[in-house]
C-alpha positions in Angstrom: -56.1 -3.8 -24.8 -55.7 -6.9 -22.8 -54.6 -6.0 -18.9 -53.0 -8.8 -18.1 -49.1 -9.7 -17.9 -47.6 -10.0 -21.8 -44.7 -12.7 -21.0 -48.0 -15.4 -19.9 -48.9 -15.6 -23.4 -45.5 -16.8 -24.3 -45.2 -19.8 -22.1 -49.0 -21.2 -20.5 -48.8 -22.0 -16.9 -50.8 -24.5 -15.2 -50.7 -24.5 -11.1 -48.7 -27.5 -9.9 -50.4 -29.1 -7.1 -51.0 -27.6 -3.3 -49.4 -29.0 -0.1 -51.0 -32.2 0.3 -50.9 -32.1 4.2 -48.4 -32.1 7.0 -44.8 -32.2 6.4 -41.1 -31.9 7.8 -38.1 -30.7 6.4 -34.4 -29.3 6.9 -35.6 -26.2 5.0 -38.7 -24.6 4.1 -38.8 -21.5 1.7 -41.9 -19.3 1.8 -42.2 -17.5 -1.9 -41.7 -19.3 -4.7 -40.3 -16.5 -7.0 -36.7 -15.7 -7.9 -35.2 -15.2 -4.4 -36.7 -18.3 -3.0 -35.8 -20.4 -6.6 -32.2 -19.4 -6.5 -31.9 -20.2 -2.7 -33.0 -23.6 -2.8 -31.4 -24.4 -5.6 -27.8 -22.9 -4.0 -28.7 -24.9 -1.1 -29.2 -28.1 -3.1 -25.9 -27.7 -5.2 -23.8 -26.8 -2.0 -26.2 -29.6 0.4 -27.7 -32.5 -2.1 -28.9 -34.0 1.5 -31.1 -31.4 2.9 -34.8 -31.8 2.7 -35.9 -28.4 1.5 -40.0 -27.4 0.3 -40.9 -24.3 -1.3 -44.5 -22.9 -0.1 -45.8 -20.4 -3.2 -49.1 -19.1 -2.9 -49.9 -19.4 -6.8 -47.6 -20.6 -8.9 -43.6 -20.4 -8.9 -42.7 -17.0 -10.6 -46.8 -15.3 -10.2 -45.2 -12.7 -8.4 -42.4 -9.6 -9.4 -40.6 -12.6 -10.8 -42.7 -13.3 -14.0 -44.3 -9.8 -14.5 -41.0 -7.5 -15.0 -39.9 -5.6 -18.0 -36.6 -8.3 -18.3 -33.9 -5.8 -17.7 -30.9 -7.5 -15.7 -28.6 -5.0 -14.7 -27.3 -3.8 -11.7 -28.1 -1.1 -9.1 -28.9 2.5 -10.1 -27.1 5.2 -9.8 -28.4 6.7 -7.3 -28.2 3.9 -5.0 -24.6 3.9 -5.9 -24.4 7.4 -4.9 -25.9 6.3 -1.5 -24.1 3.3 -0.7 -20.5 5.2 -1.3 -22.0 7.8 1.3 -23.2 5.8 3.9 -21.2 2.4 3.5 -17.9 3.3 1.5 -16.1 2.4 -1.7 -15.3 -1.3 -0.4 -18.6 -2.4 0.1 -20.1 -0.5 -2.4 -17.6 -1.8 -4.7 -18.6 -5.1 -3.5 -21.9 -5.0 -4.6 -21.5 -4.3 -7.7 -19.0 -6.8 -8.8 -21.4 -9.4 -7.3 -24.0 -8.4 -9.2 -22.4 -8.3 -12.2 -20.8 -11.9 -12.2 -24.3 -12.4 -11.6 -25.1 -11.3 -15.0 -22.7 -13.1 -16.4 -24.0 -16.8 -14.9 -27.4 -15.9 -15.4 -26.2 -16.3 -19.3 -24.5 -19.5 -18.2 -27.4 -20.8 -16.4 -29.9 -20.7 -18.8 -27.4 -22.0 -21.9 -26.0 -25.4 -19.3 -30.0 -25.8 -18.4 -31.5 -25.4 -21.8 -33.9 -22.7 -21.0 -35.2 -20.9 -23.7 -35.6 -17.3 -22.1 -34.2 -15.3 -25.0 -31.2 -14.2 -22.6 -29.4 -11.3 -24.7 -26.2 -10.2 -23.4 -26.7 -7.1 -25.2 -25.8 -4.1 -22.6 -28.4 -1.4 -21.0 -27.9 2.2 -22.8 -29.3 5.2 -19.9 -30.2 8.1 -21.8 -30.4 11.4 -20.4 -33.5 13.8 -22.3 -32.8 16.9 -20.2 -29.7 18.8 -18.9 -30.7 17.7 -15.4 -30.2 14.2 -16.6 -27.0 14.8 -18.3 -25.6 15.8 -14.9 -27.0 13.1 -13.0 -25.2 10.7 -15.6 -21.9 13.3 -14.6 -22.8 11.9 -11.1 -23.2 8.6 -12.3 -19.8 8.2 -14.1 -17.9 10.3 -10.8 -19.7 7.4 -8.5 -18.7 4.2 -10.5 -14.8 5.5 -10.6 -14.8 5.9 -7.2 -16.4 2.3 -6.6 -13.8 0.8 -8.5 -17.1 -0.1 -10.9 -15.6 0.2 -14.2 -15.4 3.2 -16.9 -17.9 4.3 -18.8 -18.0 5.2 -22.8 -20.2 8.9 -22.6 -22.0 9.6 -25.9 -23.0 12.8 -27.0 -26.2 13.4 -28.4 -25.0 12.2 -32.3 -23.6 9.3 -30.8 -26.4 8.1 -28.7 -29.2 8.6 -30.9 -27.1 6.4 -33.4 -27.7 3.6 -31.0 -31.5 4.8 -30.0 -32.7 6.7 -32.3 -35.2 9.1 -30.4 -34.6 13.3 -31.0 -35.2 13.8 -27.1 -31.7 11.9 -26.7 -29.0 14.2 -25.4 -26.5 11.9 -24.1 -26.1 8.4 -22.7 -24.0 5.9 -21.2 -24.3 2.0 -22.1 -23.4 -0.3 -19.0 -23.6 -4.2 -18.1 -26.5 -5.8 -18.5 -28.9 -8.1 -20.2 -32.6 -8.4 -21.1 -34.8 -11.8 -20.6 -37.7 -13.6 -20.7 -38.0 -13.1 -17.0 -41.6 -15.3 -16.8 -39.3 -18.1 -18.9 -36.5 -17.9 -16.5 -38.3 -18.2 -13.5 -40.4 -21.2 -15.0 -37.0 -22.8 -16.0 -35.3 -21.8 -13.5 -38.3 -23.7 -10.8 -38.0 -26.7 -13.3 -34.0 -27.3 -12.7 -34.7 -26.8 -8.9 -38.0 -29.7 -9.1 -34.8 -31.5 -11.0 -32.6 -31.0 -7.5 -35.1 -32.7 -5.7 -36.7 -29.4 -4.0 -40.2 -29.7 -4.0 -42.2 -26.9 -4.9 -46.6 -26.7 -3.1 -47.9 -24.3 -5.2 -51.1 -22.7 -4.4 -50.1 -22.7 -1.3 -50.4 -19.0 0.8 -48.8 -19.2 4.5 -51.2 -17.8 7.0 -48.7 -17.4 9.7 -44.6 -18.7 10.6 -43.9 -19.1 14.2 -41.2 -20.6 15.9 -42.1 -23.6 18.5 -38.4 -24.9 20.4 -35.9 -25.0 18.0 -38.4 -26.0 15.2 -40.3 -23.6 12.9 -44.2 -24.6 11.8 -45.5 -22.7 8.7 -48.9 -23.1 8.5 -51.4 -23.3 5.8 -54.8 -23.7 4.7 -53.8 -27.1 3.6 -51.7 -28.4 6.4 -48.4 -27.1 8.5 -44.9 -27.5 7.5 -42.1 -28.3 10.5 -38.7 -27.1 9.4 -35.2 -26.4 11.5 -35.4 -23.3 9.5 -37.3 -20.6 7.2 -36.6 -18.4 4.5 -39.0 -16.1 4.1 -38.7 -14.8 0.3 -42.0 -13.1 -0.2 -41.4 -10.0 -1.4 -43.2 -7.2 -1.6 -46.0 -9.4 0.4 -43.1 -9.7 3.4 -45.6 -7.3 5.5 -47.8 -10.6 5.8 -45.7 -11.6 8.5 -45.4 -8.9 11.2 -41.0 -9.7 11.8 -40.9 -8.7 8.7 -44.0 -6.2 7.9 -41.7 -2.3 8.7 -38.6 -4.1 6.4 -39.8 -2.8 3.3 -42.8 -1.5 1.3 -45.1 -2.5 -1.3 -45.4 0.0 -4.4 -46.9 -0.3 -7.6 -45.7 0.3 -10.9 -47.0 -0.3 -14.4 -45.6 -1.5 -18.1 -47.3 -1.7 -21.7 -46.0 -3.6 -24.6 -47.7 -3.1 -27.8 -48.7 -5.5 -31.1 -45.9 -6.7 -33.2 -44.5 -3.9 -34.9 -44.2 -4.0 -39.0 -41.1 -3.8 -41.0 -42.2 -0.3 -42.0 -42.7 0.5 -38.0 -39.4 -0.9 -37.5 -37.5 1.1 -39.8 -38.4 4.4 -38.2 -36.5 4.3 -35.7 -32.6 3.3 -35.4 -32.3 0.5 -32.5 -29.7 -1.8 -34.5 -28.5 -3.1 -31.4 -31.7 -3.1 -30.1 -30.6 -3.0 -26.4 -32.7 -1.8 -23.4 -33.0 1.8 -22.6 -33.6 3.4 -19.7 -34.0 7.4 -19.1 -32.3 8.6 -15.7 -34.8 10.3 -14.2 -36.1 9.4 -10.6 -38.9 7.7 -11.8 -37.5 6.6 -15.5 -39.4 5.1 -18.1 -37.4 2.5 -20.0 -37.9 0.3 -23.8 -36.9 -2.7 -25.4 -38.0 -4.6 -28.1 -38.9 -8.3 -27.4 -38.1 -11.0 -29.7 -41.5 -10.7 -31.8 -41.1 -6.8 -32.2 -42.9 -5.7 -30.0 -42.0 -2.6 -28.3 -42.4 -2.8 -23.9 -42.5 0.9 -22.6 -42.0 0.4 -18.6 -41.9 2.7 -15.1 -42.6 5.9 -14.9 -44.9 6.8 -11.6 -44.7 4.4 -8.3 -48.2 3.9 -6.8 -49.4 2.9 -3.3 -52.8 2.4 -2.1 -54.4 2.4 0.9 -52.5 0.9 3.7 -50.0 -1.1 1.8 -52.1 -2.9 0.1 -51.4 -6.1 -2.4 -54.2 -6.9 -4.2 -54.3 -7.5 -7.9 -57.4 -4.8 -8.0 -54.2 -3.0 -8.7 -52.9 -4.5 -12.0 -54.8 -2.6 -13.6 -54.7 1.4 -13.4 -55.8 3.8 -16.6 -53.7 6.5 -15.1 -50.2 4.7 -14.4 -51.3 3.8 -18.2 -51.9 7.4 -19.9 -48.7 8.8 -18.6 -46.7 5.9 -19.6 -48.4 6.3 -23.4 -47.7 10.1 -23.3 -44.3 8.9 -22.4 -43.7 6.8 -25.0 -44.9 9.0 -27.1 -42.6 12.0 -26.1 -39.9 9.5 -26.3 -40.6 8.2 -29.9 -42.6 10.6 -32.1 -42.1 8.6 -34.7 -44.2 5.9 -33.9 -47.8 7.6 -33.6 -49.4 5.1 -35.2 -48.1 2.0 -32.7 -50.7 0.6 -31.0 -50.5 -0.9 -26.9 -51.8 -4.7 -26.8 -50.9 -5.7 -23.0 -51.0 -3.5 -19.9 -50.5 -4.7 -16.7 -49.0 -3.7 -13.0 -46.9 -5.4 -10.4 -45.5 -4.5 -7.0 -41.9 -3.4 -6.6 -40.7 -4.2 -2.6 -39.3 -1.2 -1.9 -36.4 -1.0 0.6 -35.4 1.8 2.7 -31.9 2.1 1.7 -32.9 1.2 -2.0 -30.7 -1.6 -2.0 -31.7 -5.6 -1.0 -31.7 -6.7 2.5 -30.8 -9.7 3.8 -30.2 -11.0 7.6 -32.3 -13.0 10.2 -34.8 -11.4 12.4 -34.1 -11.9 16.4 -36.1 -14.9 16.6 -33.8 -16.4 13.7 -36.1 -15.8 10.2 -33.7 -15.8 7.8 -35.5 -12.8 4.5 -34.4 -11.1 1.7 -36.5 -9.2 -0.3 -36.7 -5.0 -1.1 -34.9 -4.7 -5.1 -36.8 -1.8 -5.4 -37.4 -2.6 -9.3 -33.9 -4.3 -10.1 -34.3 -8.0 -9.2 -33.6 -10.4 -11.2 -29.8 -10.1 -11.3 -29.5 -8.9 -7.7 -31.6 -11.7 -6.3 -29.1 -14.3 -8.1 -26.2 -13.2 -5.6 -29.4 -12.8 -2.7 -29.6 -16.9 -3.4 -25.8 -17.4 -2.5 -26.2 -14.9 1.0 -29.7 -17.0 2.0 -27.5 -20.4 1.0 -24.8 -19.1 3.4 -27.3 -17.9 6.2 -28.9 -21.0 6.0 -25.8 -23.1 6.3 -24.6 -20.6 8.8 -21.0 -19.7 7.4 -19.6 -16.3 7.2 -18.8 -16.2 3.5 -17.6 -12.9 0.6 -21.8 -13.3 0.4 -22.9 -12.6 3.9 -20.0 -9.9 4.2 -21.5 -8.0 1.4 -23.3 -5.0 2.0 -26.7 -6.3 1.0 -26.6 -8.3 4.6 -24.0 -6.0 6.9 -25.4 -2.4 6.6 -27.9 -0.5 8.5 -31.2 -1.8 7.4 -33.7 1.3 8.5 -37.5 0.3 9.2 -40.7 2.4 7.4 -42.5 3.5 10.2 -46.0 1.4 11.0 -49.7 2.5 10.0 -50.5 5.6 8.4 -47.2 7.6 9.4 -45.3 4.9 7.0 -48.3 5.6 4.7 -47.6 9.7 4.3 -43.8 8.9 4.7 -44.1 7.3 1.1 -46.7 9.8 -0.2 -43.9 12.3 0.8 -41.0 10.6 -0.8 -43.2 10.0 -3.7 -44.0 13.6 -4.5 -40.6 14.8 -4.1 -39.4 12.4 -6.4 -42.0 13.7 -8.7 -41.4 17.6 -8.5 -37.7 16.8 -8.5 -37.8 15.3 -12.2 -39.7 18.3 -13.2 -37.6 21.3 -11.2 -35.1 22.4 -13.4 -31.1 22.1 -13.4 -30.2 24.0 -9.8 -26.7 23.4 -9.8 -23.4 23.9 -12.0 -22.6 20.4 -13.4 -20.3 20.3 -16.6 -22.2 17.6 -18.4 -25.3 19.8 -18.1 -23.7 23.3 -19.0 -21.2 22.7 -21.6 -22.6 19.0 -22.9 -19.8 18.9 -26.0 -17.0 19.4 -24.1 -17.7 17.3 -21.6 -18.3 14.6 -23.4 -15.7 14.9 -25.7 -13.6 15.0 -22.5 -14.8 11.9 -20.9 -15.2 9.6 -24.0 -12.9 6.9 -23.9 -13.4 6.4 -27.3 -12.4 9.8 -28.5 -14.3 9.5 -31.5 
């Protein structure tokens, strides 16, 4: 087993040089991952003028960005669920449609560019494996009517497992999406905006961003950077700067992608459309096959250690590991005899509200960051709100609820600490407690579905 992240092996990366001393800008963008990418590269289509440096404290996509299972879809469900509560069908509607034209031009992107990151417009099938699933996916369905989100095909068991072809498959919905190279996209993504003229320090971590006048100096082990203004795109690693450190919070979680599967392997399970598939529980495992054949098995349990910490001691962790192979196991009894070449772990920024935040702080930072696992197509509309924050226009972006809802804090130190122990155990015993209340999907599954399909078949 080689604990280290899969998608390197596919495309080498050697560190482009540090910042070579002090500099000035019109822009400086701290984070060199998807979020800070897609907002420089906004800025420079919409502003060819402005001066804008990207600080990245490894290399452009080391973080979340590279190290992902590849899954571009939208929100979850649940977050759905929350956003009609608190924020209403408009904005919630909103959302989603922004996300998913961001889908759509992520496809673009990479064909007008010539990056080769295996970009499959091939949908996202959620599975339910229990009857408490079944009626979150009820839920699910009720929610994206309401938000004006689109209808949904329901498959009954028969019908699902034609498409995934695992015997713990009770039902399923497919909806938007894509999979990706997401280590290729960022790395081709950081090439077309070196093309723009944005110019990328890497290795490169900022100690500390303060604001002197009506300038803002960035500094570094390796010299400071002066900018009229800063985009702080860090992450899950936002907590380095204290502005930003209650926003969101850092939490671990792990993915394993085996050896090359054989033709025999293959054929015994059904996948012909082989599209990515997630379960819908609260912590949900999820599987696709990459273009080699291997099979990725991703999620399951989030972790956090100590006091939010970020170190890649974490990457590795044998227990995240075990449950995700019982878990794939559960999932596909029919491949016993695959074996797990690559394990690794990566930090999710976790938000509050479970949906990205975006804004400026009082003293005028402008941040996004917190996609709580589902970045890559969020943080393509994220680049158009930092653009327009940045430019200082109100825009559809910067209306969007992503920048004009309540953004709650964590709370600091060790009562943030047991506040995510908490909501991590109750998200636990909550996939395991069984089916409390009536929903149709879960008590009468053929009838529902049957019902709902708009199919019919």
């Amino acid at each position: 087993m080689r604990y280290e992240n899969y998608w390197l092996s596919t495309e080498p990366v050697e560190p482009g040089p540090p910042l070579p001393g002090d500099v000035s800008c019109d822009v400086a963008i701290v984070g060199g991952g998807y979020t800070g990418l897609w907002a420089a590269h906004f800025l420079k289509e919409e502003s060819p003028g402005l001066d804008v440096h990207i600080l990245e404290a490894d290399y452009a996509g080391a973080g979340a960005s590279g190290m992902n299972a590849g899954f571009v879809q939208m929100t979850a469900g649940k977050v759905l669920r929350r956003m009609l509560w608190y924020y209403g069908r408009e904005k919630a509607g909103g959302v989603y449609k922004s996300v998913a034209r961001s889908i759509l031009e992520l496809g673009r992107f990479c064909k007008r560019n010539e990056i080769d990151a295996d970009f499959q417009s091939n949908g996202i099938v959620q599975v339910a494996t229990d009857r408490k699933q079944l009626a979150r996916i009820q839920l699910q369905v009720a929610r994206a009517n309401r938000a004006g989100a689109g209808a949904f095909d329901l498959l009954d068991a028969k019908r699902a497992q034609e498409i995934i072809g695992s015997p713990s498959v009770l039902g399923a919905i497919k909806v938007s999406g894509a999979q990706v190279n997401p280590h290729r996209l960022v790395r081709g993504l950081a090439r077309v905006v070196r093309s723009q003229g944005v110019t990328i320090h890497e290795q490169t971590p900022v100690t500390t961003i303060v604001k002197n006048g009506d300038k803002w100096e960035i500094t570094t082990e390796h010299g400071t950077v002066t900018a009229s203004q800063v985009v702080v795109a860090t992450n899950a690693w936002q907590g380095t700067f204290p502005e930003l450190y209650a926003r969101q919070y850092p939490i671990w979680n792990y993915l394993m992608v085996s050896e090359p599967l054989t033709d025999a392997q293959l054929a015994k399970v059904r996948w012909p459309g082989r599209e990515a598939v997630a379960n819908s529980l609260s912590f949900s495992t999820a599987a696709r096959l990459t273009p080699d054949n291997r099979v990725l098995w991703a999620g399951g349990l989030w972790y956090r250690f100590g006091d939010r910490e970020t170190s890649r001691a974490h990457e590795r962790n044998d227990e995240a590991f075990g449950l995700l192979e019982e878990s794939f196991r559960g999932f596909f009894p029919q491949w016993g005899d695959v074996k797990f070449a690559y394990a690794h772990g990566g930090l999710i920024s976790w938000s509050h509200t479970f949906i990205p935040q975006f804004g400026r702080t009082p003293s005028g930072m402008i941040y996004g960051h917190g996609y709580t696992g589902s970045g890559i197509a969020a943080s393509h509309t994220g680049g158009k709100i930092l653009r327009d924050l940045v430019l200082e226009r109100q825009t559809e972006y910067t209306d969007l609820a992503f920048v004009t809802v309540n953004q709650p804090k964590f709370l600091p130190g060790e009562w943030g600490n047991k506040g995510a122990d908490y909501f991590i155990w109750r998200q636990r015993v909550g996939d395991k407690l069984p089916l409390m209340l009536p929903y149709r999907a879960a008590l009468a599954p053929g009838s529902f579905f049957k019902r709902h399909s708009r199919s019919g078949r």
